[in-house]
Structure formats: structure tokens, C-alpha cells
C-alpha positions in Angstrom: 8.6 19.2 15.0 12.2 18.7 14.8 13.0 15.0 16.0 9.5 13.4 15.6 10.9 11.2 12.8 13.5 8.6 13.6 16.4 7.4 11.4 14.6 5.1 8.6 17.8 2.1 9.9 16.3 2.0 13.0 12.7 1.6 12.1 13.9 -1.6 9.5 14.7 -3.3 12.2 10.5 -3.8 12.6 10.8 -5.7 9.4 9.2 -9.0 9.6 8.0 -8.1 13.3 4.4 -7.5 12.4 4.8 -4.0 13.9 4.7 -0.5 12.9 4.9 3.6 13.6 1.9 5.6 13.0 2.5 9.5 12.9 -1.0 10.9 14.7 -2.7 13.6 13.4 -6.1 16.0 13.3 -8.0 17.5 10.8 -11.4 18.9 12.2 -12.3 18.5 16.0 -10.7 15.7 18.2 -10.3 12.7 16.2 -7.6 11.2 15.5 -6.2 9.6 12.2 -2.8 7.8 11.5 -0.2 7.2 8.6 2.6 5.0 8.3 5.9 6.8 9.6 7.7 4.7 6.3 5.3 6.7 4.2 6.5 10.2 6.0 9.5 11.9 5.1 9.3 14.8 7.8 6.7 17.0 9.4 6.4 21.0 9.2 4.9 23.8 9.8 2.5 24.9 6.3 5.3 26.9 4.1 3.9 29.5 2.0 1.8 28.0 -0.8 1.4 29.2 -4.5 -2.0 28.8 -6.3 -2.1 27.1 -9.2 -4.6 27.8 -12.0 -7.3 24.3 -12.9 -5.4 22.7 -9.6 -7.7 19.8 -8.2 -9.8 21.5 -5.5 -8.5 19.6 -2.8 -4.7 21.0 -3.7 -4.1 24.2 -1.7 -1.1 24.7 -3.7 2.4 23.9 -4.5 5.1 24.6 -1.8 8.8 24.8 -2.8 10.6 22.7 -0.2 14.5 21.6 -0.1 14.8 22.5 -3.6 11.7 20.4 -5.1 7.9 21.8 -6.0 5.7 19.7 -4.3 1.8 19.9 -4.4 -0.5 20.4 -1.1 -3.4 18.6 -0.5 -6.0 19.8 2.5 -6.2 15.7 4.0 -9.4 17.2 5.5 -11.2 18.1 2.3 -9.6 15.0 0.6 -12.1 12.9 2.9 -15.1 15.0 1.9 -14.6 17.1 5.1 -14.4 21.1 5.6 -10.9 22.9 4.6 -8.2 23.0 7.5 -8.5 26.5 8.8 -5.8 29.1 10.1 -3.2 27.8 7.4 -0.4 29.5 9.0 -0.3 28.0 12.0 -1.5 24.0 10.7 1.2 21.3 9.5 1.7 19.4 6.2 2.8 16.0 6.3 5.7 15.5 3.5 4.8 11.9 2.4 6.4 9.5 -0.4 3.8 7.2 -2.8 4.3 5.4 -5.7 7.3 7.1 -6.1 5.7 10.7 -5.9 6.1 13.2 -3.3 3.5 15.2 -2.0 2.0 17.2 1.1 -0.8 16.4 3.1 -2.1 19.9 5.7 -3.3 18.7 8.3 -4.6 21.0 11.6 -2.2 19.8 14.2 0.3 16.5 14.6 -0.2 14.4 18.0 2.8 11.9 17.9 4.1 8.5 17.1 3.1 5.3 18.5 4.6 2.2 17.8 1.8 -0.6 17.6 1.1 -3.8 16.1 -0.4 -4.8 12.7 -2.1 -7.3 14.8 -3.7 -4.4 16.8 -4.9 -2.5 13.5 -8.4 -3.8 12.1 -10.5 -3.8 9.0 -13.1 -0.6 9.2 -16.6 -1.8 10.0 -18.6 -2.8 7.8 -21.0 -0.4 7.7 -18.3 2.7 6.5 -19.4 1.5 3.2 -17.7 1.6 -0.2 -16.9 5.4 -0.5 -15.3 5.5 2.8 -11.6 6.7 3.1 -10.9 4.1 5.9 -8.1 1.5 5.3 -8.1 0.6 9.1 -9.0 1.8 12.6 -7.0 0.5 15.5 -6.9 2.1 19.4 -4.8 3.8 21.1 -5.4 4.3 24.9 -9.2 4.5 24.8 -9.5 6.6 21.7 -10.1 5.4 18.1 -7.8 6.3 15.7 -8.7 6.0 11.7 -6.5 4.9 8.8 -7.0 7.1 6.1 -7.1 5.2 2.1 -4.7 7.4 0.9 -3.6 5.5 -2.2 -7.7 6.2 -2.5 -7.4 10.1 -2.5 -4.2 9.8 -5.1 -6.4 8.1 -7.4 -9.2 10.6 -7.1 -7.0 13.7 -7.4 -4.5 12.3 -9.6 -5.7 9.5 -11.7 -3.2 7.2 -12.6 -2.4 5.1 -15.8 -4.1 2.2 -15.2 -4.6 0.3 -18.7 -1.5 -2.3 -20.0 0.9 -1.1 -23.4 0.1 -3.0 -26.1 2.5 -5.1 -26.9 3.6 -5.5 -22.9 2.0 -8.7 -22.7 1.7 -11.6 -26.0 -0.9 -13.8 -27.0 1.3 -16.9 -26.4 1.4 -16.0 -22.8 -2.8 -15.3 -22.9 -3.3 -18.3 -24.4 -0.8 -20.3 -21.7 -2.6 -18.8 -18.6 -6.0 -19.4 -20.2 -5.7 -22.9 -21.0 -3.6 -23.9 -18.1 -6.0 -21.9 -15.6 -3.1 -20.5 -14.1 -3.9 -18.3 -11.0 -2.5 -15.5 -9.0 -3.3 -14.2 -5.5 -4.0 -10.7 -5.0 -3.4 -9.5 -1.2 -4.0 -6.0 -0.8 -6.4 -4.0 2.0 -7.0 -0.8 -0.3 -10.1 -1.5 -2.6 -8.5 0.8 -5.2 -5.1 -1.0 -5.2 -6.7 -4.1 -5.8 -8.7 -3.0 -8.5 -5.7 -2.0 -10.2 -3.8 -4.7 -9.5 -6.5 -6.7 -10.9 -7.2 -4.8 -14.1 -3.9 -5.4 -15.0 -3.8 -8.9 -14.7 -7.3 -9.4 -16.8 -4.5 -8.1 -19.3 -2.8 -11.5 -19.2 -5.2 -14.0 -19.1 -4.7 -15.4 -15.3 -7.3 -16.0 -13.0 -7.5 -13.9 -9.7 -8.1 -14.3 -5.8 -8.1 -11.4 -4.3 -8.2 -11.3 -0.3 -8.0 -8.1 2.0 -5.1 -8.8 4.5 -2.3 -11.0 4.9 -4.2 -13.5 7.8 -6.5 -13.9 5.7 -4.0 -14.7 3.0 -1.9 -16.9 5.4 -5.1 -18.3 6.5 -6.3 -19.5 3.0 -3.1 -21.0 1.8 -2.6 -23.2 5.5 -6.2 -24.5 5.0 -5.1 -25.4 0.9 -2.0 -27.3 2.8 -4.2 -29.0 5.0 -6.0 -30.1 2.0 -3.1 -32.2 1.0 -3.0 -29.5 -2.1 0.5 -28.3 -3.9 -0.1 -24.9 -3.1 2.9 -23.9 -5.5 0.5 -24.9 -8.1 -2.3 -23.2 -7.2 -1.0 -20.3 -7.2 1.5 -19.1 -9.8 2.3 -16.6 -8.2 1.4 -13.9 -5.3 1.1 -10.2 -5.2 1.1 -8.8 -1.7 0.8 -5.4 0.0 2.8 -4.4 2.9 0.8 -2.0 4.7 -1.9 -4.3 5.9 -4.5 -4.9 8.9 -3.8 -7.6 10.9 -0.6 -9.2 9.5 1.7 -6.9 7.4 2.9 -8.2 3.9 6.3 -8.6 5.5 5.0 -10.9 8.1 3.1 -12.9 5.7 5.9 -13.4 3.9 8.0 -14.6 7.1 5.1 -16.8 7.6 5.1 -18.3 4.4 8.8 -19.2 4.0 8.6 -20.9 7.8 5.9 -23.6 6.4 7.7 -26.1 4.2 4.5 -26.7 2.4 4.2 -22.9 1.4 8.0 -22.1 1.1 8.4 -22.8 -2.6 5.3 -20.3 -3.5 6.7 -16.7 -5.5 6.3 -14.0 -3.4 6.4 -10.3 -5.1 5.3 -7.4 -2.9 3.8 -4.4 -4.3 4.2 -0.8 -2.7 3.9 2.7 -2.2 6.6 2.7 0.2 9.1 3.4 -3.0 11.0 5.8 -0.5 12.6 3.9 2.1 12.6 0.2 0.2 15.3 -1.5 -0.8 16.6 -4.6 -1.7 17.9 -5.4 1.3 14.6 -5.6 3.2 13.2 -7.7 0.0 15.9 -10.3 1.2 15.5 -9.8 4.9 11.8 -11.5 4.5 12.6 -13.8 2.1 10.3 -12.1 -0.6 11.1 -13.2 -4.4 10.6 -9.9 -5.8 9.7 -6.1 -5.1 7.6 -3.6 -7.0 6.7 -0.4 -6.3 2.8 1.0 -6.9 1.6 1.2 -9.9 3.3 0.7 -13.1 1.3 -1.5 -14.9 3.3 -2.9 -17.5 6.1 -3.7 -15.2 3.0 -5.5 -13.2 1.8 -7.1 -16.2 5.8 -8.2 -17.7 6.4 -9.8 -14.1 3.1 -11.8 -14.1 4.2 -13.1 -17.8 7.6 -14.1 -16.7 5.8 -16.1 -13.8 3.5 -17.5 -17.0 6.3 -18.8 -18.7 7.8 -20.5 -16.0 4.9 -22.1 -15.3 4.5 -23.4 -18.8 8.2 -24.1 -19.4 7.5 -26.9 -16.2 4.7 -28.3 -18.5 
């Protein structure tokens, strides 16, 4: 498996390109499912694994790898699916979210493709609500499925969702309250959002919450159209990257190409804490970066953006 990743440089250069790697990969029979090369940090065979005693029942075990303990989820039983047989001979997938590493085992790993957002679509509607589908996109004349996996992190290893007291002040509640000050929430994981929008409950701002960045790009052209200040409507925006249809990179390109949208404050919000930095931030034009989920620096941003908006009062 040595030499299926390429150097993180070269895959920047995608930035603001609407495109992307997905490693391929199966866990029971021949379907195929994908994950974000930015989100992998390399691909092995399954090291030895040591149980762990009241471990989650999807974690296999914690394997000790370049001198770091990391835990090892079966993807396969993470999806409500049958555990990945013959362990010796199946791979784990060393990923990076929210800052946390962590293995995925997975029965065998296909390849990379490099696509297009453009190309990767909602799931249908019909998966319903407690499907692990971000996206589905083809590939040749096969489907390949998108896994949520922010959605299996927050099942297997709930994070702390609620705000510090004392994180966000009543003046700033009361400012975004009477002002009606709003904030748009682009995000294609149902969990992120939720979060995202728990958070901001927390400080008083009302939300708009939409699933992909066209749809996002769509909704603020048809405000401009309108005749409306759209730096007014919207105090602020919180986008993902990772999205279907138009990446929150792309959007962002978009955005700071129409002189009607330009002035609007961009932050994107991230797993990919392991290969951003701030040089991609500026590359796109983006205002700020955050990486998933730490919801009082969420919350202290959002305020910051509150006060700004008052302080033009």
C-alpha cells in the first residue's frame, strides 16, 4: 500500500478547484464506498490490535502505530453492517477528525480517483434519516457511497456539544435578539449541523441552515438579485468544506468573485484539522478557519461577529 497517498503540497493545489481524491474502499461484498484522501493519513495492513475492557462495540481495539495508541473501528459494523472478517489479512484506514486520530478496518482498499464535487450528489431521498450516507457519486458504472463519518464519531464517541457558561454574555444575546441578526449554516452532515446549530441557539442569532455550498451560492445570488445587502442579512457564514456539489472552498471562491457578495464573513468549519492551514484559508479568500467541534470557540467567534455588527449600529 506503499505510495497510494500522495504528498498533501500536491493535492492543495485542488484548492478552490471544486475537485477532490476519494480513497475507495470495501467492507462486505462488492460495493464500493469513498473518503476524502485529506481526511487519510496512510493506509495499512490491520496491526495487531489490543482489546480494551467497556470499549464501544464497534472498536476492535487499540493499535500502537508510529509511536501513538490509536483506537480501531470495524467501518462495516459502524454502518449497522456485519464485522470485517479475516482481520489479518483486511486494512485500516488511519484517518484525522476534529483533531483526533483514529482507524477505520476496512476489508480491502480499491484506489484513488480524482473527481469532482460537481460529480458527488446528495443520497436519495429515500436513505432516510438514520442512513450513514453523506454522498454517492459514480465512478465508471458503479455507485460508490459516501460514508457520514463525522455521524459514526458522534455515535461512538459523543462529543461536548453544550456552550461554557460564561463563553457567551447577555449583552451579546440581547444584541442578536433585538437586531435579528442572522447566520448561515452550510454543512451536508445532519449531525454537524445540528451542532453547529445548538451552539448558536447559545447566542441568540437566528439560523439558515442549507446542505451544500450551490445551494448556498444559489440562495445568496437570488438575495442579490433582490436588490438586498446581503452583508446584512447575514452576519455572518459558517461553511463546511467537504461538500456535494460545490465544496466549501469553491463557494468561497465564488463568493469573493461577486462584488455584491464579496464583503460577506466567511469562516469555514472542519474536520480536516490535519492538513489545514492558514495558507489555504488565504488562498480562497476565507475570513476565518475553525476546526470541528469546539463549541465555545464556535460560540466566542459568532459573538465577535455580534459585536461588530452592533458596533455599525
Amino acid at each position: 500500500m506503499s505510495g497510494i497517498l500522495e504528498t498533501v503540497d500536491k493535492r492543495t493545489q485542488m484548492v478552490g478547484q471544486n475537485r477532490l481524491e476519494l480513497l475507495l474502499f470495501r467492507l462486505q461484498g462488492d460495493q464500493q464506498y469513498g473518503i476524502n484522501v485529506f481526511k487519510v493519513r496512510e493506509v495499512l495492513r490491520c496491526p495487531k490490535l489490543t482489546a480494551l475492557p467497556k470499549r464501544h462495540s464497534v472498536v476492535r481495539g487499540v493499535a500502537h502505530i508510529r509511536g501513538g495508541t490509536i483506537p480501531v473501528m470495524d467501518m462495516s459494523m459502524a454502518v449497522g453492517g456485519a464485522p470485517v472478517e479475516d482481520i489479518d489479512n483486511c486494512f485500516v484506514i488511519i484517518t484525522e477528525y476534529n483533531m483526533n486520530v483514529q482507524g477505520f478496518m476496512v476489508r480491502q482498499v480499491d484506489n484513488i480517483i480524482n473527481t469532482n464535487w460537481e460529480d458527488i450528489h446528495p443520497p436519495p431521498k429515500g436513505s432516510g434519516r438514520q442512513s450513514y450516507l453523506t454522498a454517492v457519486t459514480q465512478v465508471a458504472d458503479r455507485l460508490v457511497e459516501i460514508i457520514d463519518v463525522e455521524k459514526i464519531l458522534a455515535e461512538v464517541s459523543p462529543m461536548q456539544h453544550d456552550v461554557s457558561a460564561g463563553v457567551v454574555s447577555s449583552d451579546v444575546v440581547q444584541a442578536a435578539q433585538e437586531q435579528q441578526l442572522n447566520v448561515l449554516v452550510v454543512d451536508d452532515s445532519s449531525v454537524a449541523r445540528k451542532q453547529v446549530i445548538r451552539c448558536l441557539q447559545s447566542v441568540g442569532v437566528n439560523i439558515r441552515e442549507l446542505s451544500d455550498g450551490m445551494q448556498a451560492f444559489r440562495h445568496l445570488h437570488d438575495l442579490a438579485e433582490q436588490g438586498k445587502d446581503v452583508t446584512k442579512e447575514y452576519i455572518l457564514i459558517i461553511s463546511d468544506i467537504e461538500m456535494p456539489e460545490m465544496d466549501g472552498y469553491t463557494l468561497t471562491s465564488e463568493i469573493r468573485r461577486d462584488p455584491r457578495l464579496a464583503g460577506l464573513y466567511v469562516l469555514l468549519h472542519t474536520s480536516l484539522s490535519g492538513v489545514f492551514n492558514e495558507a489555504l484559508v488565504r488562498k480562497v479568500g476565507a475570513n476565518d478557519f475553525l476546526a470541528k467541534f469546539r463549541p465555545d470557540d464556535l460560540a466566542a467567534k459568532v459573538s465577535e461577529r455580534v459585536r461588530a455588527a452592533q458596533a455599525r449600529v
